[in-house]
mmCIF file of the N, C-alpha and C atoms, coordinates in Angstrom:
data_MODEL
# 
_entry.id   MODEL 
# 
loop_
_atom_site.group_PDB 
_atom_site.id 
_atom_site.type_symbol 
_atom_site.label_atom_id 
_atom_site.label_alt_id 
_atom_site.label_comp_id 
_atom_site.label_asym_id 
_atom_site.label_entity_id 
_atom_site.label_seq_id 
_atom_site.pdbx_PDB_ins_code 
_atom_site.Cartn_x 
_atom_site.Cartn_y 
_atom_site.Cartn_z 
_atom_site.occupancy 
_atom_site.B_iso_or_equiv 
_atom_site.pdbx_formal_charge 
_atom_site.auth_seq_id 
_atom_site.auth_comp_id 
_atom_site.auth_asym_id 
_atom_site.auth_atom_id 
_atom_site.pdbx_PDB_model_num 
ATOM 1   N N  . UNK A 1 1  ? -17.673 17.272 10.140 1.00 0.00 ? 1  UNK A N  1 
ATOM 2   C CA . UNK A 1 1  ? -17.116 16.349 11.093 1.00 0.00 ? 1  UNK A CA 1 
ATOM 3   C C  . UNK A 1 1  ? -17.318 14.898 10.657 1.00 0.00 ? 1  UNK A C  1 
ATOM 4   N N  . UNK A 1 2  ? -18.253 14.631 10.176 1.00 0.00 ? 2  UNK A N  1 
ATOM 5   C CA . UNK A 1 2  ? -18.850 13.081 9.212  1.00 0.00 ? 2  UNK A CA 1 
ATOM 6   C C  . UNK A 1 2  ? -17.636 12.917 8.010  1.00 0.00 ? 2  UNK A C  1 
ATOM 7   N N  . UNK A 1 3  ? -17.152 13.671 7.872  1.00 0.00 ? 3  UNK A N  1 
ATOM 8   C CA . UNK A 1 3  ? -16.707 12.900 6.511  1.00 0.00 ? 3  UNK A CA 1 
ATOM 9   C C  . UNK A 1 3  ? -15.223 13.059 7.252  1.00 0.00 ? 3  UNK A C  1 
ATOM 10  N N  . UNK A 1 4  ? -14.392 13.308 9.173  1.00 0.00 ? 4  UNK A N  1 
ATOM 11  C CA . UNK A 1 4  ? -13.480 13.028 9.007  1.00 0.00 ? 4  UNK A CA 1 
ATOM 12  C C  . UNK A 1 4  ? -13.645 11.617 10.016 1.00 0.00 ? 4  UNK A C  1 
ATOM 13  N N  . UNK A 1 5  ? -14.547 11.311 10.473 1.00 0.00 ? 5  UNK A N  1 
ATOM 14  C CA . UNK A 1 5  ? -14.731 10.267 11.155 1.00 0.00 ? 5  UNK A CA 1 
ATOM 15  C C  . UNK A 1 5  ? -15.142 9.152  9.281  1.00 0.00 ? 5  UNK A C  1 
ATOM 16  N N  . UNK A 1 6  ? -15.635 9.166  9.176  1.00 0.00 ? 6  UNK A N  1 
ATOM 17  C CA . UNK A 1 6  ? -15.351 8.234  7.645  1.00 0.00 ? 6  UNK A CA 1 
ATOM 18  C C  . UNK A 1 6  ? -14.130 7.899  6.910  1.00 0.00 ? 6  UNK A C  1 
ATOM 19  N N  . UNK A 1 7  ? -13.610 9.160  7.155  1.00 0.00 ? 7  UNK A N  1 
ATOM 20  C CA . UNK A 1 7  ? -12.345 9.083  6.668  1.00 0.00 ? 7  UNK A CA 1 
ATOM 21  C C  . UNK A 1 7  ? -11.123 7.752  7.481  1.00 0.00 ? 7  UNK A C  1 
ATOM 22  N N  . UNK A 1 8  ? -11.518 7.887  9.051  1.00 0.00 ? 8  UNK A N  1 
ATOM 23  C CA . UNK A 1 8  ? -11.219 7.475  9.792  1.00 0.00 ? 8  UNK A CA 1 
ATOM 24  C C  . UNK A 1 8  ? -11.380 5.733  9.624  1.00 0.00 ? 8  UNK A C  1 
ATOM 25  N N  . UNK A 1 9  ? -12.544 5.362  9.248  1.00 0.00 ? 9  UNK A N  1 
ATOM 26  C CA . UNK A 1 9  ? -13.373 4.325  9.539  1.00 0.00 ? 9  UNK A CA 1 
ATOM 27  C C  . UNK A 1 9  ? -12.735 3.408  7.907  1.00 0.00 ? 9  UNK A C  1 
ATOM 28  N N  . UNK A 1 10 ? -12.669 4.336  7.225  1.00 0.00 ? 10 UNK A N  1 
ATOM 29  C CA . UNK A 1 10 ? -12.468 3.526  5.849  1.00 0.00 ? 10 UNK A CA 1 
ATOM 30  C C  . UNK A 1 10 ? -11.040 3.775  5.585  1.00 0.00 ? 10 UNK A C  1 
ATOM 31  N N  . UNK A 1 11 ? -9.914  3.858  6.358  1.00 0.00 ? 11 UNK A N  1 
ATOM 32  C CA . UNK A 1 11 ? -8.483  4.048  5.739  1.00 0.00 ? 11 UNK A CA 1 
ATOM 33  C C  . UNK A 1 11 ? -8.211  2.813  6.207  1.00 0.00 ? 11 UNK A C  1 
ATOM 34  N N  . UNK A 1 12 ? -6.754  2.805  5.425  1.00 0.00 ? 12 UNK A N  1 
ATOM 35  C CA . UNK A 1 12 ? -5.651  1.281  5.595  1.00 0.00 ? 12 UNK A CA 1 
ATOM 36  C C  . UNK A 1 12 ? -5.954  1.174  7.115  1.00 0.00 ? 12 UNK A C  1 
ATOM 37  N N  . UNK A 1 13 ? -5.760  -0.060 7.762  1.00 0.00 ? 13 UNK A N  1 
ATOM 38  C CA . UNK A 1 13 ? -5.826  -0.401 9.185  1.00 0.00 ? 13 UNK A CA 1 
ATOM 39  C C  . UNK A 1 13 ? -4.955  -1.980 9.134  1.00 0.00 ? 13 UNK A C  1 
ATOM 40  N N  . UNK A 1 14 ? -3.716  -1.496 10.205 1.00 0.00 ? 14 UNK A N  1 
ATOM 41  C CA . UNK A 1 14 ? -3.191  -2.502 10.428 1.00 0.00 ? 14 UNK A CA 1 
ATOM 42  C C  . UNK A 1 14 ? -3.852  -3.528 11.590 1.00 0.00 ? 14 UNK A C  1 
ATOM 43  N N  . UNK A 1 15 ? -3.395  -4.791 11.862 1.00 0.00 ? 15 UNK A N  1 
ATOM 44  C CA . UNK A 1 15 ? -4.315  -5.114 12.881 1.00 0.00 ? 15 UNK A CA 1 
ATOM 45  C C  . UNK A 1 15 ? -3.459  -6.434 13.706 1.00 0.00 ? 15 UNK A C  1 
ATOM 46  N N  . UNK A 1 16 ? -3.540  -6.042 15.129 1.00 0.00 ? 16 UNK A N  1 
ATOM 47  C CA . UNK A 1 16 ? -2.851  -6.469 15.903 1.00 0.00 ? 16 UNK A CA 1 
ATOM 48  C C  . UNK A 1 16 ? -3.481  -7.334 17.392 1.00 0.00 ? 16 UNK A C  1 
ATOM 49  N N  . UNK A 1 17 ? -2.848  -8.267 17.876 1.00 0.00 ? 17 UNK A N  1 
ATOM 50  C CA . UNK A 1 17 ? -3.903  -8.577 19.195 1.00 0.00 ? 17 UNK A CA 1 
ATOM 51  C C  . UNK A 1 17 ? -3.589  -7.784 20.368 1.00 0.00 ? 17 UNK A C  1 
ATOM 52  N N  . UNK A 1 18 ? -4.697  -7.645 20.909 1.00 0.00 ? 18 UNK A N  1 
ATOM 53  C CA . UNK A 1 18 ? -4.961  -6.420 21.927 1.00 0.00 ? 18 UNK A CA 1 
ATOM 54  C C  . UNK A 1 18 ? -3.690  -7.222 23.090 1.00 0.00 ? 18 UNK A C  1 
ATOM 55  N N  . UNK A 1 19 ? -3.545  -6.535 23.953 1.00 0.00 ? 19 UNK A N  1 
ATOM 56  C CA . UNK A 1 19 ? -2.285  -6.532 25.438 1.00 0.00 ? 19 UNK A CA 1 
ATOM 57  C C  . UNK A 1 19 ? -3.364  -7.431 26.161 1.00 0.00 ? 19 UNK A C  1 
ATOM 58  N N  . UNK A 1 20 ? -4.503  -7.001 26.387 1.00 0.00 ? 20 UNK A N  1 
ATOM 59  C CA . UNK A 1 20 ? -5.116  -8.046 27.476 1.00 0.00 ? 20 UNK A CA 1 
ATOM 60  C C  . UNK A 1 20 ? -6.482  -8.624 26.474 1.00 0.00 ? 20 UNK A C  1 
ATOM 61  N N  . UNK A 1 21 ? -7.524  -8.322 25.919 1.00 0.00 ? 21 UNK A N  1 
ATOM 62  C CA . UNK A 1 21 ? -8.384  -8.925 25.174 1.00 0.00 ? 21 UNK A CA 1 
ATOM 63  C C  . UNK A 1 21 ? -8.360  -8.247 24.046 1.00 0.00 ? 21 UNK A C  1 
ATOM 64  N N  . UNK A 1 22 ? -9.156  -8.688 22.676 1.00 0.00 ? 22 UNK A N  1 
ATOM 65  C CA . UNK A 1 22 ? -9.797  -7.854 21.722 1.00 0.00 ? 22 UNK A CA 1 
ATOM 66  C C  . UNK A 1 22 ? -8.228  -8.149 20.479 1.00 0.00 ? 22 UNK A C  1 
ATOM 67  N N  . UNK A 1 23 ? -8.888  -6.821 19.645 1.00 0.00 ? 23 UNK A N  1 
ATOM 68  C CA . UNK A 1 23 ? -7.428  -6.547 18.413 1.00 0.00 ? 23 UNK A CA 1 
ATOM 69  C C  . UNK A 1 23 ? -7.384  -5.252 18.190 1.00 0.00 ? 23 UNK A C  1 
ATOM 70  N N  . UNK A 1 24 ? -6.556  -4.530 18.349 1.00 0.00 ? 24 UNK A N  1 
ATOM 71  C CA . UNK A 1 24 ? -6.231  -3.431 18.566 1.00 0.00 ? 24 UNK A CA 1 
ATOM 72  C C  . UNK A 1 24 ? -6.252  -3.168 16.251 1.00 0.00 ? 24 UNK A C  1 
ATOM 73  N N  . UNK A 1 25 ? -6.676  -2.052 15.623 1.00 0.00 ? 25 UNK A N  1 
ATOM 74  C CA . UNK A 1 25 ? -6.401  -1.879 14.502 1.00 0.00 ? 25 UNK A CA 1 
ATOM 75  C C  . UNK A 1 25 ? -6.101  -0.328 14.911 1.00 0.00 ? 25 UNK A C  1 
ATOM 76  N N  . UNK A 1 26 ? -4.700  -0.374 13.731 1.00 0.00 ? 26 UNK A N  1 
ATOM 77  C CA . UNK A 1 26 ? -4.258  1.045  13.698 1.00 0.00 ? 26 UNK A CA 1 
ATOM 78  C C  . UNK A 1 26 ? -4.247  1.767  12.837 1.00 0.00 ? 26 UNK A C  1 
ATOM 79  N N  . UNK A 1 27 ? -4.462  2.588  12.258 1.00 0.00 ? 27 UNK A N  1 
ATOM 80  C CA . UNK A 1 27 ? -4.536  3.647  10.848 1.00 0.00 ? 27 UNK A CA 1 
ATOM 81  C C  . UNK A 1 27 ? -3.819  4.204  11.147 1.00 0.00 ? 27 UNK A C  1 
ATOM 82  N N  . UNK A 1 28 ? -3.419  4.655  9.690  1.00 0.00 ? 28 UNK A N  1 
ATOM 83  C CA . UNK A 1 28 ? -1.986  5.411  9.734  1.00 0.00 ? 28 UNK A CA 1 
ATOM 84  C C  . UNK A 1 28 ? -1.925  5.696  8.476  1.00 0.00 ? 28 UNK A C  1 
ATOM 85  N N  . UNK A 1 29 ? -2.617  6.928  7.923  1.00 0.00 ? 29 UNK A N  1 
ATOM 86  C CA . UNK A 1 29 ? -1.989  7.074  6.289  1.00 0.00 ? 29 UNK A CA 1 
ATOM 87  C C  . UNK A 1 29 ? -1.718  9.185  6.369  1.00 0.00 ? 29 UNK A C  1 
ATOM 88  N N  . UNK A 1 30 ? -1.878  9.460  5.253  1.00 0.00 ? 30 UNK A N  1 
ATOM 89  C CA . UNK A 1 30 ? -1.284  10.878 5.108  1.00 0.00 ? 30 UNK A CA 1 
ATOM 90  C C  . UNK A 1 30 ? -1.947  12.230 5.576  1.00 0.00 ? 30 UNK A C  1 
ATOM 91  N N  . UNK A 1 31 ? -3.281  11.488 5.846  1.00 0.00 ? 31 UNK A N  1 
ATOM 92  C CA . UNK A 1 31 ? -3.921  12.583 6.879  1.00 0.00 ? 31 UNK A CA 1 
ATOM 93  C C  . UNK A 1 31 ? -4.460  12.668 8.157  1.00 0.00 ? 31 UNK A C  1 
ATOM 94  N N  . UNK A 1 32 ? -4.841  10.751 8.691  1.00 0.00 ? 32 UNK A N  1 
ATOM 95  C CA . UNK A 1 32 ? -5.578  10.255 9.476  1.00 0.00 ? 32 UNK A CA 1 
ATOM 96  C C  . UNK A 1 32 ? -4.415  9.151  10.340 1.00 0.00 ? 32 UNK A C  1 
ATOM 97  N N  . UNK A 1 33 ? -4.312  9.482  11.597 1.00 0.00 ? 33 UNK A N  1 
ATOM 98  C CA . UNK A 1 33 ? -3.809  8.160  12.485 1.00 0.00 ? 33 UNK A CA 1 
ATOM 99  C C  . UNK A 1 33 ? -4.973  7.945  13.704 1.00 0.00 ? 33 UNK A C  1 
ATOM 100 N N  . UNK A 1 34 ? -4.911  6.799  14.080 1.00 0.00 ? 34 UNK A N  1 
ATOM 101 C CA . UNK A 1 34 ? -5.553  6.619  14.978 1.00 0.00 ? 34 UNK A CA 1 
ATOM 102 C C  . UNK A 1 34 ? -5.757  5.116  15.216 1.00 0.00 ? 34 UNK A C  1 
ATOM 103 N N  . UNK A 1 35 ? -6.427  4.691  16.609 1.00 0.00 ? 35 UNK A N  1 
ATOM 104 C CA . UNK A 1 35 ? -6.419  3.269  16.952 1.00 0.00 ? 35 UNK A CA 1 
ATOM 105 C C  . UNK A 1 35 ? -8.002  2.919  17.655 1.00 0.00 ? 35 UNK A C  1 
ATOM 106 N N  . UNK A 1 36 ? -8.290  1.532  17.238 1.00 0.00 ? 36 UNK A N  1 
ATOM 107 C CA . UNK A 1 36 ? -9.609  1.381  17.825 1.00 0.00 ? 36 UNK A CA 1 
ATOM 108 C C  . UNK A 1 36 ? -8.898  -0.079 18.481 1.00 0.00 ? 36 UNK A C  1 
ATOM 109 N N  . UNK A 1 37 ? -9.862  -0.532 19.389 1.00 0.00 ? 37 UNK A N  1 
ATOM 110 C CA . UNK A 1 37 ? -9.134  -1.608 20.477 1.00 0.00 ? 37 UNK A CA 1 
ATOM 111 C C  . UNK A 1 37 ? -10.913 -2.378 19.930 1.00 0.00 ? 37 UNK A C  1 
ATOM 112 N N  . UNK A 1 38 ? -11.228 -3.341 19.479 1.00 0.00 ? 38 UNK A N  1 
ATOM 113 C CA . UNK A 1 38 ? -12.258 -4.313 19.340 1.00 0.00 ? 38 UNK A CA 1 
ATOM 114 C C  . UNK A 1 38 ? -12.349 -5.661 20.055 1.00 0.00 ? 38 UNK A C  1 
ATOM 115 N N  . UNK A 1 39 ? -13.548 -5.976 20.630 1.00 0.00 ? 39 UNK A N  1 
ATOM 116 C CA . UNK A 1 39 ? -13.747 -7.135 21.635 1.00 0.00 ? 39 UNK A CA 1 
ATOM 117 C C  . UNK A 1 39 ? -15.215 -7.628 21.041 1.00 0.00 ? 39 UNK A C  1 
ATOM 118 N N  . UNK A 1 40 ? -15.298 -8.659 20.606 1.00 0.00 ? 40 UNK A N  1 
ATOM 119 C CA . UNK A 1 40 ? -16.321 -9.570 19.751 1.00 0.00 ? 40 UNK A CA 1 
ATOM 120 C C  . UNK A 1 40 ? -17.294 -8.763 19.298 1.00 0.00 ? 40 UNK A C  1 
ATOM 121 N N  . UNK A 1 41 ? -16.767 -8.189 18.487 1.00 0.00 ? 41 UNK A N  1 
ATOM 122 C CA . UNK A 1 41 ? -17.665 -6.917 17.642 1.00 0.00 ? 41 UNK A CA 1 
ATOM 123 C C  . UNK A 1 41 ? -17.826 -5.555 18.001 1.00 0.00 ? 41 UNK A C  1 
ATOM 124 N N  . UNK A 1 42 ? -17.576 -5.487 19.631 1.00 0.00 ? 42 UNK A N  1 
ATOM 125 C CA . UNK A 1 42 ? -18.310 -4.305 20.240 1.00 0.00 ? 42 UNK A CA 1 
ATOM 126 C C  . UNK A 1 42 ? -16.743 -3.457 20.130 1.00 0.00 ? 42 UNK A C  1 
ATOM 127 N N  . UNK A 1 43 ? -16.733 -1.715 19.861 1.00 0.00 ? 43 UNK A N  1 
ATOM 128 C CA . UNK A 1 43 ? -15.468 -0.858 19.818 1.00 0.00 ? 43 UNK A CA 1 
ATOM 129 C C  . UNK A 1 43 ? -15.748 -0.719 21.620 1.00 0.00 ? 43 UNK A C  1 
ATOM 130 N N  . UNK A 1 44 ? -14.705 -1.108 21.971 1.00 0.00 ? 44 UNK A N  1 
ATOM 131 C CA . UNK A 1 44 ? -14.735 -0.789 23.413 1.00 0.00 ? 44 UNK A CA 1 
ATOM 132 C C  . UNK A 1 44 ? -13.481 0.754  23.832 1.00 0.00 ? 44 UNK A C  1 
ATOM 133 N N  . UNK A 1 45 ? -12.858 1.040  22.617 1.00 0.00 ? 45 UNK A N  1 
ATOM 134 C CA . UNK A 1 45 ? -12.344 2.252  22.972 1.00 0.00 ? 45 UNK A CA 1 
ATOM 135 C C  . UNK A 1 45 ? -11.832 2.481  21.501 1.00 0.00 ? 45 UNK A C  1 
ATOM 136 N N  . UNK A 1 46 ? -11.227 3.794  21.083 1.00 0.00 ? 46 UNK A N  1 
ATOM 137 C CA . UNK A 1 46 ? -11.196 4.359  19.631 1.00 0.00 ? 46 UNK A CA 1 
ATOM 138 C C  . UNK A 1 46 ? -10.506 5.965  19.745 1.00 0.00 ? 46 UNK A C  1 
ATOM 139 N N  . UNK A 1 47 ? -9.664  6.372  19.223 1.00 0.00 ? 47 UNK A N  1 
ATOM 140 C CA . UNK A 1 47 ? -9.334  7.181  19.289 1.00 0.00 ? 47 UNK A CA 1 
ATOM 141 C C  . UNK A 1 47 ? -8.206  8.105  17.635 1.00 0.00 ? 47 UNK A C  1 
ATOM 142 N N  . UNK A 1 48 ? -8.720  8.864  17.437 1.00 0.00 ? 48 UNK A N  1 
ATOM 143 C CA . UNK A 1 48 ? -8.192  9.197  15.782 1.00 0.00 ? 48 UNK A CA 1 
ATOM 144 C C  . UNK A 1 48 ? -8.040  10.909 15.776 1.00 0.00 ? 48 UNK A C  1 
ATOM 145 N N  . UNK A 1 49 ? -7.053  11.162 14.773 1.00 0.00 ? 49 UNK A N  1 
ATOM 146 C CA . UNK A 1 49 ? -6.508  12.575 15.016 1.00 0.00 ? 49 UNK A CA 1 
ATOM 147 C C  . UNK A 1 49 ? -6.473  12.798 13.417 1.00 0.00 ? 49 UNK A C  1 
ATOM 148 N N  . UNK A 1 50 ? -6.547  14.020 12.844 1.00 0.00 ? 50 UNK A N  1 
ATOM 149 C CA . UNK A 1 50 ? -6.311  14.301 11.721 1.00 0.00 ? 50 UNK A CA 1 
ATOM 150 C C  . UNK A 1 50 ? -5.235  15.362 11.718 1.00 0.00 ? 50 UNK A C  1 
ATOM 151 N N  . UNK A 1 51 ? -3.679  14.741 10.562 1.00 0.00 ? 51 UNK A N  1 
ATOM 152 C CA . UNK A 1 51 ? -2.794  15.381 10.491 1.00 0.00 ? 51 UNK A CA 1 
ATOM 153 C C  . UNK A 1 51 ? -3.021  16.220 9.137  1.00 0.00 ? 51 UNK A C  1 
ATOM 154 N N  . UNK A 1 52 ? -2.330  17.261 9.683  1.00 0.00 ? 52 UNK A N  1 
ATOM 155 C CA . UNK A 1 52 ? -1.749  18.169 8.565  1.00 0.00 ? 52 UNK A CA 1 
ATOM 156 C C  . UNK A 1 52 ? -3.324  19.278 7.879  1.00 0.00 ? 52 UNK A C  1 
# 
């Protein structure tokens, strides 16, 4: 389970400003999507799926 949350943590991440605070970064490559929402350092929500 560690090496798909790593997987997670260290892929391409686009990065965007959050709807109400923070910056939303999104991953997105050939096995891993997923989005974390960040507010002055702290992950205040995170969520990642492994395809295929």
């Amino acid at each position: 389970m560690l090496h798909r949350i790593r997987r997670f943590a260290q892929g391409p991440a686009a990065a965007n400003r959050g709807v109400g605070l923070g910056r939303e970064l999104h991953v997105n490559d050939r096995r891993t999507v997923g989005q974390v929402l960040v507010h002055n350092g702290a992950i205040l929500h995170a969520s990642g799926f492994m395809v295929g």
